[in-house]
C-alpha positions as CSV (number, residue, x, y, z in Angstrom):
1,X,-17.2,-8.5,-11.8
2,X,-15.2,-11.8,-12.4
3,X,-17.6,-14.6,-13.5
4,X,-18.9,-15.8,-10.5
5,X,-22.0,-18.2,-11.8
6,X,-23.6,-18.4,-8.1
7,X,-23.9,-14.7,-7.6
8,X,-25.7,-14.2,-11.2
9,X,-29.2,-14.6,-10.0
10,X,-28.9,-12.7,-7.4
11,X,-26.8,-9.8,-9.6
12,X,-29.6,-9.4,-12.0
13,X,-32.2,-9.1,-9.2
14,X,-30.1,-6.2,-8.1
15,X,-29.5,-4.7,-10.9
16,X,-33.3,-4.7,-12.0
17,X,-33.5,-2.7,-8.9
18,X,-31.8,-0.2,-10.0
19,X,-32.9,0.3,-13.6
20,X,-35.9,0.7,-12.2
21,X,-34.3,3.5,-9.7
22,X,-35.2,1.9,-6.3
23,X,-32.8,2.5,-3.7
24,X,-32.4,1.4,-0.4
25,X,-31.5,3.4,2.5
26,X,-29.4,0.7,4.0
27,X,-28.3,-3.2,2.7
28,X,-27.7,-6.0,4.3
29,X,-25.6,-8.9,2.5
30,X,-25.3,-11.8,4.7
31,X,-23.0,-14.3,2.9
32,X,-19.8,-16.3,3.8
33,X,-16.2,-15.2,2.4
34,X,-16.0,-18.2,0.2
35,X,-19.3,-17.0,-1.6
36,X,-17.8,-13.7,-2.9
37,X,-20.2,-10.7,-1.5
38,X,-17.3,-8.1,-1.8
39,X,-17.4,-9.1,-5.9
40,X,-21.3,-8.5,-5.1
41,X,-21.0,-5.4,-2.9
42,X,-18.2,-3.9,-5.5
43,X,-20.4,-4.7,-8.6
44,X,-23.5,-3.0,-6.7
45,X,-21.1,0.4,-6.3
46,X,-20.2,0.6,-9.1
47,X,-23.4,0.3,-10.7
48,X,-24.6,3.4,-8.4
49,X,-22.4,5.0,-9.2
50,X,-21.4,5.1,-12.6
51,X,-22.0,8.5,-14.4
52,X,-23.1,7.1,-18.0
53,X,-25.6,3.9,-16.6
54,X,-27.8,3.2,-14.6
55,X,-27.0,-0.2,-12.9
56,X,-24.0,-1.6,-14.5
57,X,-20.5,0.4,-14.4
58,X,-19.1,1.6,-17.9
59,X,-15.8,1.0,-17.2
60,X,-14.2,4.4,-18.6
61,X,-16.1,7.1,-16.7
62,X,-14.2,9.2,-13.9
63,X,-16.2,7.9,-11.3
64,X,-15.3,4.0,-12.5
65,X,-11.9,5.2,-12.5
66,X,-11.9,6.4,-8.9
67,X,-13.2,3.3,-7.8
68,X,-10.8,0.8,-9.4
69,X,-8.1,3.2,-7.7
70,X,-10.5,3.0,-4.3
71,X,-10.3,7.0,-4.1
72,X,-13.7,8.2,-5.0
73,X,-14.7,10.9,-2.1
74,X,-18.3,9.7,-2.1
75,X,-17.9,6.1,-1.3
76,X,-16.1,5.0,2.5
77,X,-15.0,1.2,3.6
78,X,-15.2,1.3,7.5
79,X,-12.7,-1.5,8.2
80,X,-10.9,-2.5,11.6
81,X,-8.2,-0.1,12.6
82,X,-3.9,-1.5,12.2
83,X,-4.2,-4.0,14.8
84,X,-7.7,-4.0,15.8
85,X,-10.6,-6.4,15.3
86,X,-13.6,-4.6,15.6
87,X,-15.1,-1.3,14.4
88,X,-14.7,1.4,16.9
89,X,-17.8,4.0,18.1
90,X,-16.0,6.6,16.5
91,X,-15.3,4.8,13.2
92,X,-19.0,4.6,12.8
93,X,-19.6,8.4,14.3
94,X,-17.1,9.0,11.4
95,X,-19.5,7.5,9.1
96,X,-22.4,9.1,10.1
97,X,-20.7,12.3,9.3
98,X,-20.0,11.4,6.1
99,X,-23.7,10.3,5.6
100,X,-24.8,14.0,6.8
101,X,-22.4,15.6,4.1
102,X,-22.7,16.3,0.4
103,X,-22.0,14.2,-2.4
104,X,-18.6,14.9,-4.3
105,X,-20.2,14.2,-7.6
106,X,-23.6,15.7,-6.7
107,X,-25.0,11.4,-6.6
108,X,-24.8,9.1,-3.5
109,X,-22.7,8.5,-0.9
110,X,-22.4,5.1,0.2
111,X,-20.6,3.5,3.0
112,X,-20.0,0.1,3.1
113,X,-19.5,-2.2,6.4
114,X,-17.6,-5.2,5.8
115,X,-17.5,-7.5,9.0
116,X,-20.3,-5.4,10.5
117,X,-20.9,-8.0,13.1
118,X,-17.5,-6.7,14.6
119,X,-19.2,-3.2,15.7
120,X,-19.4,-3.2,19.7
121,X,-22.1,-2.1,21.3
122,X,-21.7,1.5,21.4
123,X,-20.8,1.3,17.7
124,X,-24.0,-0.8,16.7
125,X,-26.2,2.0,18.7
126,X,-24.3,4.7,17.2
127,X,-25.2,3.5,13.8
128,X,-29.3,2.8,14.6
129,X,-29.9,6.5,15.1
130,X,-28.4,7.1,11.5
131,X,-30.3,4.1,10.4
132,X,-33.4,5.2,11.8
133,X,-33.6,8.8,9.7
134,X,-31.0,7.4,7.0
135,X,-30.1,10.8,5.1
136,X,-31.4,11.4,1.2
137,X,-29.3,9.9,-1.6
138,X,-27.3,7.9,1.0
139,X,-26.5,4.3,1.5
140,X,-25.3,2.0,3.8
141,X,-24.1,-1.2,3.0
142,X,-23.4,-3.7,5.3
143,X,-21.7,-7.3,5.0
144,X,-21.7,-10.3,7.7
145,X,-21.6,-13.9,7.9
146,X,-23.8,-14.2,10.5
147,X,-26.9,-11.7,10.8
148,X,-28.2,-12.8,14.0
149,X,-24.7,-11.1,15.4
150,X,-26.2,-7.7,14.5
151,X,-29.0,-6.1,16.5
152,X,-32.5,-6.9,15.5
153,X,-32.9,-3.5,15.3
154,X,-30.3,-2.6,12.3
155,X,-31.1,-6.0,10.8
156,X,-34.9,-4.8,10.8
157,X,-33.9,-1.5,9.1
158,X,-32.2,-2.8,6.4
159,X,-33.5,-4.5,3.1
160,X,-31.6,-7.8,3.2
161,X,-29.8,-10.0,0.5
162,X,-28.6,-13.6,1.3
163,X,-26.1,-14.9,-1.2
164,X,-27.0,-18.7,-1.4
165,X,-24.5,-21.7,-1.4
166,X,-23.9,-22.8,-4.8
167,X,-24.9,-26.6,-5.3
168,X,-22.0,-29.0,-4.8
169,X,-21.6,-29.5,-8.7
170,X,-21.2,-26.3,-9.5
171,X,-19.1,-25.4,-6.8
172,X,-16.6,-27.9,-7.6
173,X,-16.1,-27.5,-11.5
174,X,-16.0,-23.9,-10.7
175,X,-12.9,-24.4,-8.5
176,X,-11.5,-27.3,-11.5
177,X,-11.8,-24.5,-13.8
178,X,-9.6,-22.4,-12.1
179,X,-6.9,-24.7,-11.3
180,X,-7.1,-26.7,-14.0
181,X,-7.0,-29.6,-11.7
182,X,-9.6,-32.2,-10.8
183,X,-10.8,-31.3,-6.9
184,X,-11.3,-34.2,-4.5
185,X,-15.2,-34.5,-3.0
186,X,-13.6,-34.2,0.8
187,X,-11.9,-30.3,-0.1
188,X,-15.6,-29.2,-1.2
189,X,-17.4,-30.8,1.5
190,X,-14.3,-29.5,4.8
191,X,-15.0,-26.1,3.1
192,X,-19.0,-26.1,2.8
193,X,-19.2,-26.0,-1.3
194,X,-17.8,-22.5,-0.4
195,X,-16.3,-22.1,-4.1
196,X,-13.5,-19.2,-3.1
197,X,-12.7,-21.2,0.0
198,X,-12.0,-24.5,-2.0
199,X,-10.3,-22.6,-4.3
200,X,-8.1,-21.3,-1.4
201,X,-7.8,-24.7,0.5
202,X,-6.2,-26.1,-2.8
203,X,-4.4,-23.9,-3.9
204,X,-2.3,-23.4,-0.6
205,X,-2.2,-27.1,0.0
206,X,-4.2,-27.4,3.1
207,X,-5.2,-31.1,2.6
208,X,-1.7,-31.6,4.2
209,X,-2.2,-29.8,7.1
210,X,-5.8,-31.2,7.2
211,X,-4.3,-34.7,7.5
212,X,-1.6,-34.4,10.3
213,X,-3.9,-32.2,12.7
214,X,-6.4,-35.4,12.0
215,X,-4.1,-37.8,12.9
216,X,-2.9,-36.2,15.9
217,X,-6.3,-36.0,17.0
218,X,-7.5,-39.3,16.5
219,X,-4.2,-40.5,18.2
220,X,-5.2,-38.6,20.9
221,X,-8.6,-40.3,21.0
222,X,-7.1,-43.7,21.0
223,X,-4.6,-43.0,23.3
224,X,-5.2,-42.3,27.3
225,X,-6.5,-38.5,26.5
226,X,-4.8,-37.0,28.8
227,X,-1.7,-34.5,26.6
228,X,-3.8,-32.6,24.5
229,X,-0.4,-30.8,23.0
230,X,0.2,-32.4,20.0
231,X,-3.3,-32.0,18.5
232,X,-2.4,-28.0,19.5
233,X,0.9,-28.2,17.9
234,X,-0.4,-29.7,14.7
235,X,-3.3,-26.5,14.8
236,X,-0.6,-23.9,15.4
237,X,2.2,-25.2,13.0
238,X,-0.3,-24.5,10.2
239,X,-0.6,-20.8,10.8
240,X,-4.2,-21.2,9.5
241,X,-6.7,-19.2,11.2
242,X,-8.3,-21.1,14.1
243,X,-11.8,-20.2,13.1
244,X,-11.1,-22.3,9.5
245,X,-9.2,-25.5,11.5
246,X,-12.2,-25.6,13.7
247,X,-14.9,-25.7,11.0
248,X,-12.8,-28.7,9.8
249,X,-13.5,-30.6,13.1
250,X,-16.9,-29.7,12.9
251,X,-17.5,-31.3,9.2
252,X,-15.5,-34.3,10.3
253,X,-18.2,-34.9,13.5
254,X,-21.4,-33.9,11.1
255,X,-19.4,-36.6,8.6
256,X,-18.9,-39.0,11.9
257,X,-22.6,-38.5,12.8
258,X,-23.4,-39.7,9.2
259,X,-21.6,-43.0,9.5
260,X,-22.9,-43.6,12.5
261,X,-26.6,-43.6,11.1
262,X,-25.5,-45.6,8.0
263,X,-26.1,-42.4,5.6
264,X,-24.1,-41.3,2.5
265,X,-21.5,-38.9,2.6
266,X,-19.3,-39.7,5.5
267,X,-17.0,-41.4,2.9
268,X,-16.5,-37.7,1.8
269,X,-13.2,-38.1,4.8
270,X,-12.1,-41.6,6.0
271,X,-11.6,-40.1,9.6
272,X,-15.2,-40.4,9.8
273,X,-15.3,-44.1,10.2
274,X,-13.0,-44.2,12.9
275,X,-15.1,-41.7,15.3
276,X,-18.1,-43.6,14.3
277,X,-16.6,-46.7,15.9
278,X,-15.1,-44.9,18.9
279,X,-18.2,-42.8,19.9
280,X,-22.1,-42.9,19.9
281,X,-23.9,-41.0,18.0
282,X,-25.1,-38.5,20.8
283,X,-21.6,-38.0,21.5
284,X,-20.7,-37.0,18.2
285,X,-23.8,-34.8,18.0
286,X,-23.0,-33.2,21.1
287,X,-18.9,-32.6,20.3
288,X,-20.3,-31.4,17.0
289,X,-22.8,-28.9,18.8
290,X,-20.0,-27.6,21.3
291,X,-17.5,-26.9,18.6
292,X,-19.1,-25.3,16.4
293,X,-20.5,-23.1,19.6
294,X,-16.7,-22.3,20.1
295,X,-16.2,-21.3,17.1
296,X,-18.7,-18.6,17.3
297,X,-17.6,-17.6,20.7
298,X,-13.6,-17.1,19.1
299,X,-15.1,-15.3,16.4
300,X,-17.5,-12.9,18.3
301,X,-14.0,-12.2,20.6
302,X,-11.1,-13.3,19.4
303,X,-9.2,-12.1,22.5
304,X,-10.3,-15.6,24.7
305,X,-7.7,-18.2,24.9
306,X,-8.1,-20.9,22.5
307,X,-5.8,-23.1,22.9
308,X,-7.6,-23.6,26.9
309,X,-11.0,-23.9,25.2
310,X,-10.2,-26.5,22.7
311,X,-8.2,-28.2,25.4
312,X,-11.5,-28.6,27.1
313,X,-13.4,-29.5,24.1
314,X,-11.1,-32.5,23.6
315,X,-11.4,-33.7,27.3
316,X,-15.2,-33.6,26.9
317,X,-15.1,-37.0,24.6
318,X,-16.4,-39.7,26.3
């Protein structure tokens, strides 16, 4: 596993689990992307199922070397079909197949759930009754970033690991350490200390298009707020996923919010200063509120129109 300092404490708590051969039926990681829980996830694998140790792979044995080459017939990714962004019933029918069979190497099978919280209905059903009377020497191992997506019921059945932000220090000499390259307070705090999204955000330059979607929005606030196209056009030309721009919007009201109570950190992005003297602080509070609840609505279906819904969003300043 690449040295990822805010996933060690957490690595050696799982890896005292099994050296001391306790194995769950079913996992539950709950982390953001930025935090690394495939690293985790992978690292966990491996340490099942390597043939010479117990909890850490070796590196050379032919089970390690199936899984760098992601071909080992014991362990299944369930991922979205070409085009598709959600887990379908019979994806996870697939899987339970594979949890009813025997192992390959005559060891576990695992099956791991990235996304899980993209599983439909029928799909999240279909995989309680495996849940429920989980097979021997199998394991599920399921990844979201956002647990209270899932049903209570296959969150209840599964032992659950949360992968904690790293403080802002470490995050950010992390991501220098990487680059080489001082990184500015305002890229850690648009990307919530998140170290692999930082890392992302500078390396492919997204202060830039940070910056001209902001001004385009808070010319649209000072103007008559009536064309809301421009502040689209800036979101679109960026070809950045709508889910990330909009997070950005929400930092900048919790930042606005901030100013407007005289606390520390809205100096983190100068746009903050500006809202503060446009808006109250309950409107700020509420904007914040109502996009962050779009957010969660474009990423629970991703098929609603967003461009309408932000639209709206804007309109709702006052």
């Amino acid at each position: 596993m690449k040295s990822y300092p805010w996933l060690e404490g957490l690595w050696l708590q799982l890896k005292q689990s099994l050296d001391n051969e306790r194995i769950a039926g079913a996992m539950l990681v709950q982390a953001q992307k930025g935090l690394a829980p495939d690293a985790l996830i992978h690292q966990y694998v491996s340490g099942v199922m390597c043939q010479n140790d117990h909890s850490e792979p070796c590196g050379f044995c032919h089970s390690c070397d199936l899984l760098k080459s992601e071909s080992h017939p014991d362990v299944h990714y369930l991922l979205p079909e070409k085009d598709k962004k959600a887990l379908s019933v019979d994806q996870i029918r697939q899987a339970n197949k594979w949890a009813q069979e025997s192992s390959q190497f005559g060891r576990y099978r695992i099956i791991v759930i990235p996304n899980a919280e993209t599983m439909n209905a029928s799909a999240s059903n279909a995989l309680l009754k495996t849940l429920e009377e989980p097979p021997k020497q199998c394991l599920f191992i399921l990844s979201t970033e956002n647990a209270k997506l899932l049903l209570p019921t296959i969150r209840s059945r599964c032992e659950v690991w949360h992968i904690a932000l790293p403080n802002a220090k470490t995050c950010l000499q992390w991501v220098e350490e990487q680059t080489g390259k001082p990184v500015p307070e305002s890229a850690g705090y648009l990307c919530s200390y998140e170290p692999l999204t930082v890392l992302n955000f500078i390396k492919e330059k997204h202060d830039k298009s940070y910056g001209l979607m902001m001004d385009a929005f808070i010319t649209f606030l000072q103007g008559d707020r009536l064309d809301t196209s421009s502040v689209w056009a800036e979101m679109t030309k960026s070809k950045i996923d709508l889910t990330i721009t909009l997070g950005w919007y929400w930092h900048l009201l919790c930042a606005a919010q901030k100013q407007a109570l005289g606390l520390e950190g809205a100096y983190h992005l100068k746009d903050a200063v500006t809202l503060a003297q446009l808006f109250s602080y309950e409107c700020l509070f509420q904007q914040g509120d109502r996009i962050q609840e779009l957010r969660n609505q474009l990423r629970s279906n991703p098929g609603l129109n967003g461009e309408v819904l932000f639209a709206s969003w804007l309109y709702e300043f006052d």
